[in-house]
N, C-alpha and C positions, 0 to 999 in steps of 0.2 A: 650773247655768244661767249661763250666759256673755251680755252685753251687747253688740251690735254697734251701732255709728251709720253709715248710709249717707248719703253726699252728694247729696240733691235738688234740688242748684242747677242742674243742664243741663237742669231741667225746665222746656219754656216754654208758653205756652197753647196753640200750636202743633208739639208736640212730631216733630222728624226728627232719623236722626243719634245724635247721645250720647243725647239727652233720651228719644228712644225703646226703647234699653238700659236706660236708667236706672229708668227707669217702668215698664217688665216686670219690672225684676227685682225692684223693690219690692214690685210685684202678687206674684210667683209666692214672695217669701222670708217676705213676712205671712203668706202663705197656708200656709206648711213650718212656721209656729211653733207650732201647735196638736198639732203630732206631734213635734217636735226642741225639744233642750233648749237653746234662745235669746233673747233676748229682742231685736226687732227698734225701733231710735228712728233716727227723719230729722232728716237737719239740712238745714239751707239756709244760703247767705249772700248778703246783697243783693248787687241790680248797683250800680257807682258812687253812679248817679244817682240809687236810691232811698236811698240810703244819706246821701250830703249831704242827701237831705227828710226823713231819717227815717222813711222806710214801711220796717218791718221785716213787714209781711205774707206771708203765703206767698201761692204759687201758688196758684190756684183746683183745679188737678188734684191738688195733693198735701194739701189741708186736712183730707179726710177721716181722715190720720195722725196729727194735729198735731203737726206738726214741729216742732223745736227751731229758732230763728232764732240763727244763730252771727255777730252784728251787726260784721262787718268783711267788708267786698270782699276777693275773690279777690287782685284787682291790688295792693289793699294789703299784703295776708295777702305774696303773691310777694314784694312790697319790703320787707317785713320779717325774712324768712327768711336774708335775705343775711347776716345779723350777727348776735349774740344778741342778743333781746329780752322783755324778760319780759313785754309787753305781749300776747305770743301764748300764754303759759300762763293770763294772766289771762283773754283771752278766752277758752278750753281750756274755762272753771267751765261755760259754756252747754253744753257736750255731756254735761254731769252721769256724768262717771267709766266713759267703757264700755271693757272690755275691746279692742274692735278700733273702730278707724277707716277705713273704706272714702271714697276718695275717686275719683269714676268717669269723670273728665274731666281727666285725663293732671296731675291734682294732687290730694295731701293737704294736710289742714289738720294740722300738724306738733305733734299733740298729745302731750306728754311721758309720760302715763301708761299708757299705750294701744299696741299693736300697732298699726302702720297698713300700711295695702294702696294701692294705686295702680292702677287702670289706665290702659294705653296701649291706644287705640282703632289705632290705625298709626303708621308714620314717613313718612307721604307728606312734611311739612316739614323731611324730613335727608335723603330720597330723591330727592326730586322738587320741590328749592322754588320750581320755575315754577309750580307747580300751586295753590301759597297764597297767600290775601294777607298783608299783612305782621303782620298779627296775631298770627297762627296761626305765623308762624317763630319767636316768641317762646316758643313752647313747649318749645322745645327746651331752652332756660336754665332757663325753669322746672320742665321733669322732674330736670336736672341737682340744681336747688337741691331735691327732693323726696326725691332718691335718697339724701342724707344722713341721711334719717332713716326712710324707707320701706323695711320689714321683708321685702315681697313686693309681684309685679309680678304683675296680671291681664290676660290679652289673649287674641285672639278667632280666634287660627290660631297653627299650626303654621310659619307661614311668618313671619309677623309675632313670632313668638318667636325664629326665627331672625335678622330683619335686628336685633333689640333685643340679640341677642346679639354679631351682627359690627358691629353700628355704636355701642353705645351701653357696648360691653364686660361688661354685666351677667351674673352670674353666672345660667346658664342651671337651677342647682337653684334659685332664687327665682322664675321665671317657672311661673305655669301658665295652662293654656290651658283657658279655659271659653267652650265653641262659645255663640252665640247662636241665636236662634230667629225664627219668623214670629211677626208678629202675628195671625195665620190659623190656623184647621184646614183641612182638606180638604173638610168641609159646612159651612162658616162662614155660604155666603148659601144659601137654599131654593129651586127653581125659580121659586115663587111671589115671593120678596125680589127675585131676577134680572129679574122681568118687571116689578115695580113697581117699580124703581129705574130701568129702560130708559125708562120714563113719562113718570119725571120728571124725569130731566136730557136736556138737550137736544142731544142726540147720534145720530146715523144710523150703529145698531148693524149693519143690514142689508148696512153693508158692511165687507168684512174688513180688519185693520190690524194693525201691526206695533206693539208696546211696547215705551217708555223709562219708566221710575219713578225718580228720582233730582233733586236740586239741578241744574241747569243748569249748569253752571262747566267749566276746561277738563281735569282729569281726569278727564270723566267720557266723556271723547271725543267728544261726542253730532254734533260738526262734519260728522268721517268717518260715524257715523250716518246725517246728512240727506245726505252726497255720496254714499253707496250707496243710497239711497232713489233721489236724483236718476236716478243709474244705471238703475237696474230700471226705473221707469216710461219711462226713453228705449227702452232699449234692447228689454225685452217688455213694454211696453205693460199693467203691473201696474196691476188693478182693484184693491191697497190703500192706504191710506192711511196716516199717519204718527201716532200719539199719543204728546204730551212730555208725563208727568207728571211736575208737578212746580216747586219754587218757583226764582227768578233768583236763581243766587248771584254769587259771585265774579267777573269778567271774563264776564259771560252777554252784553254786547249782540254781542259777535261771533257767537252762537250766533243771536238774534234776526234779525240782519242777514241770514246765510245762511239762514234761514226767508224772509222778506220776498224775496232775492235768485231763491231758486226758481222754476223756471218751472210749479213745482207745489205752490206754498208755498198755495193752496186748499185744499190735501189732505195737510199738513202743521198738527196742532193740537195748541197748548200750551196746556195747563190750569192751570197753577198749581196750587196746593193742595189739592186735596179731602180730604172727608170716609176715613175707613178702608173704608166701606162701598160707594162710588162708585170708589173705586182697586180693592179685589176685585172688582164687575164688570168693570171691564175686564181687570184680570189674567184672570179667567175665562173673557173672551169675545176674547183677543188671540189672532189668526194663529201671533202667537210673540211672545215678550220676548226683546229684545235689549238686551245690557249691554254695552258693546264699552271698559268700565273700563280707564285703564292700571294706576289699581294702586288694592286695597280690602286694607283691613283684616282684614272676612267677608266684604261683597256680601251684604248682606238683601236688597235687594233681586230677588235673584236665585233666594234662597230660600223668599223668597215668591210667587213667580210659578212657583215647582215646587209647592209648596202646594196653588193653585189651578188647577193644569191648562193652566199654560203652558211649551209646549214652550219652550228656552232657548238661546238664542246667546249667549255670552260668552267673553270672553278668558281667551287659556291662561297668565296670569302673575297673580304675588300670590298672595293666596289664595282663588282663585276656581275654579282646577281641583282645590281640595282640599276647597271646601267642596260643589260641584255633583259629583264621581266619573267615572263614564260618563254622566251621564244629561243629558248639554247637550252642543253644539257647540261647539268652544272653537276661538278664532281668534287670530290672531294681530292685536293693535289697530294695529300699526303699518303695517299692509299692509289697506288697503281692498279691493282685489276678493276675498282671502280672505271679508270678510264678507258684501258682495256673493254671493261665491258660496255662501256659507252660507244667506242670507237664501230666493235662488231655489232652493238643496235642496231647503227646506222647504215651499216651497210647492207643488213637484212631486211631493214624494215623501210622497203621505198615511202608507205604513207607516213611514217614520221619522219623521215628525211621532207618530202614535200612539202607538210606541215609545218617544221623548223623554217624552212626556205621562207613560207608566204609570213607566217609570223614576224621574224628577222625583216624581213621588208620593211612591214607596219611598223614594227619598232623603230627601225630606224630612220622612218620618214618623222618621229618626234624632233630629231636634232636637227641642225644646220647652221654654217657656221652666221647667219642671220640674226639667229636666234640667240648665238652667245654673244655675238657684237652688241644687239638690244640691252641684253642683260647687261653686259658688262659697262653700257653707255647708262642703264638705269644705277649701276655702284658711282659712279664719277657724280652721274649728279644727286644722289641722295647727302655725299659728303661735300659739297660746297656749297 
């Protein structure tokens, strides 16, 4: 029986993103322990803020664990790593001795007795640093200062094990790649869930729309999105409509701006957050999902909209034609009428919209998050 500690800190009340990986896989690795020989403990460590108040509480989504609070910030933890200190072994005592250290948010907590694991979610901030804010460039130093003492690297493509390889030199037998999954099955909502969730949120299902699911920000292209939208409705006079799921990240008022600027920005709607359950309606009930990404990591959300039976437009780079196969459209993001004219395939051509649908199923019944708990239970024990 081997001890693992996972890092529960990217976990927010609002979980997207890391905190959404994080959270599965803690679901699906508690759930491996009653059959595999491990024993699974959470840590957390506060944000700054609560940390000068003293609220070392966990998250409200992770207390059913009772996690271990490892009572130093992140940011600290970073400034200390630079030099020796033994201040980081002393905090070390709260993870109470486990064999591996898993930390899921492109940093470990550099615990001396322990195996520790890393994952890198992507390098959109060493690829593409127009794409982040300044924060987030800061990651870069901090996987650096990581990699001194991290045993093994976790990350979520084939392709993204590649750029870690040409850009960051790591040796590619410490990289393994443990696919992620939907938050979905394929009957997740019942006919009947479908109609009484149309009820109750206030939306005019009766007419057909095109779906975005993602942070708003500017890798996620969504600009070119709404100028192929503009397109289609000038040009044939398309009865759909636009849905942005999804929260204002990074540089979004540009995004906003060209909503409001539209001369069909009526029929162009951003929702912001929802529930899991009001996002799978609409996955379920979208003309098609369009993801027109410059560059992902995996693209869950592209995986998840195969899941629930939406036909898929998305870009041919990163790792988005590795994780979709045949079963999507893949464009080219840098060139708008490509999508454009992907968008009006689909709506002409019912047998490859059908086609996309059944395909996107099949694919997507490869993942689960089963499957990456296994994996990621096969990394813990290859290295101790």
């Amino acid at each position: 029986m081997f001890k693992i500690c996972l890092d529960a800190t990217p976990i927010r009340e609002k979980p997207s993103g890391v905190g959404v990986y994080t959270f599965n896989l803690i679901k699906a690795l508690d759930q491996l322990q009653a059959s595999e020989d491990f024993k699974l403990d959470i840590y957390f460590q506060p944000t700054f803020k609560n940390w000068l108040s003293r609220n070392f509480s966990p998250n409200e989504l992770i207390k059913s664990y009772s996690p271990h609070c490892l009572p130093i910030p992140v940011t600290v933890t970073n400034a200390l790593i630079k030099f020796p200190n033994p201040l980081l072994a002393y905090f070390s005592r709260s993870l109470d001795r486990p064999d591996v250290v898993h930390g899921t948010d492109h940093f470990v907590y550099p615990n001396p007795t322990s195996r520790n694991i890393m994952t890198i979610h992507d390098l959109t901030f060493v690829k593409y640093p127009e794409y982040v804010p300044k924060i987030v460039k800061t990651y870069l130093e901090r996987i650096k200062n990581c990699l001194k003492f991290t045993d093994t690297i976790i990350t979520f493509s084939e392709n993204t094990k590649r750029d870690l390889v040409e850009l960051l030199k790591i040796d590619p037998d410490k990289i393994y790649v443990t696919y992620q999954a939907s938050r979905y099955h394929a009957h997740y909502l019942t006919e009947q869930q479908i109609e009484e969730l149309k009820v109750s949120f206030s939306y005019d299902f009766n007419k057909p729309y095109f779906l975005f699911v993602s942070t708003l920000e500017p890798r996620k292209n969504v600009i070119s999105l709404i100028q192929a939208f503009n397109y289609l409705k000038q040009k044939y006079k398309i009865e759909h409509q636009l849905v942005l799921i999804g929260q204002t990240g990074w540089k979004y008022q540009p995004i906003l701006d060209m909503i409001n600027q539209s001369p069909y920005h009526t029929e162009i709607h951003h929702l912001n957050y929802l529930s899991d359950d009001l996002v799978a309606l609409f996955y379920s009930q979208a003309e098609a999902f369009i993801y027109p990404s410059f560059y992902e990591g995996f693209g869950l959300p592209v995986l998840e909209a195969m899941t629930l039976g939406a036909p898929v437009i998305t870009s041919n780079s990163s790792s988005l034609p590795e994780i979709t196969g045949d079963s999507a459209l893949l464009i080219n993001p840098n060139h708008l009428m490509e999508l454009a004219e992907a968008m009006v395939s689909l709506i002409g051509d019912r047998v490859l919209r059908d086609n996309l649908i059944f395909k996107g199923k099949e694919q997507a019944r490869k993942f689960s998050w089963k499957k990456t708990a296994q994996a990621t239970l096969n990394v813990y024990r290859s290295i101790i």
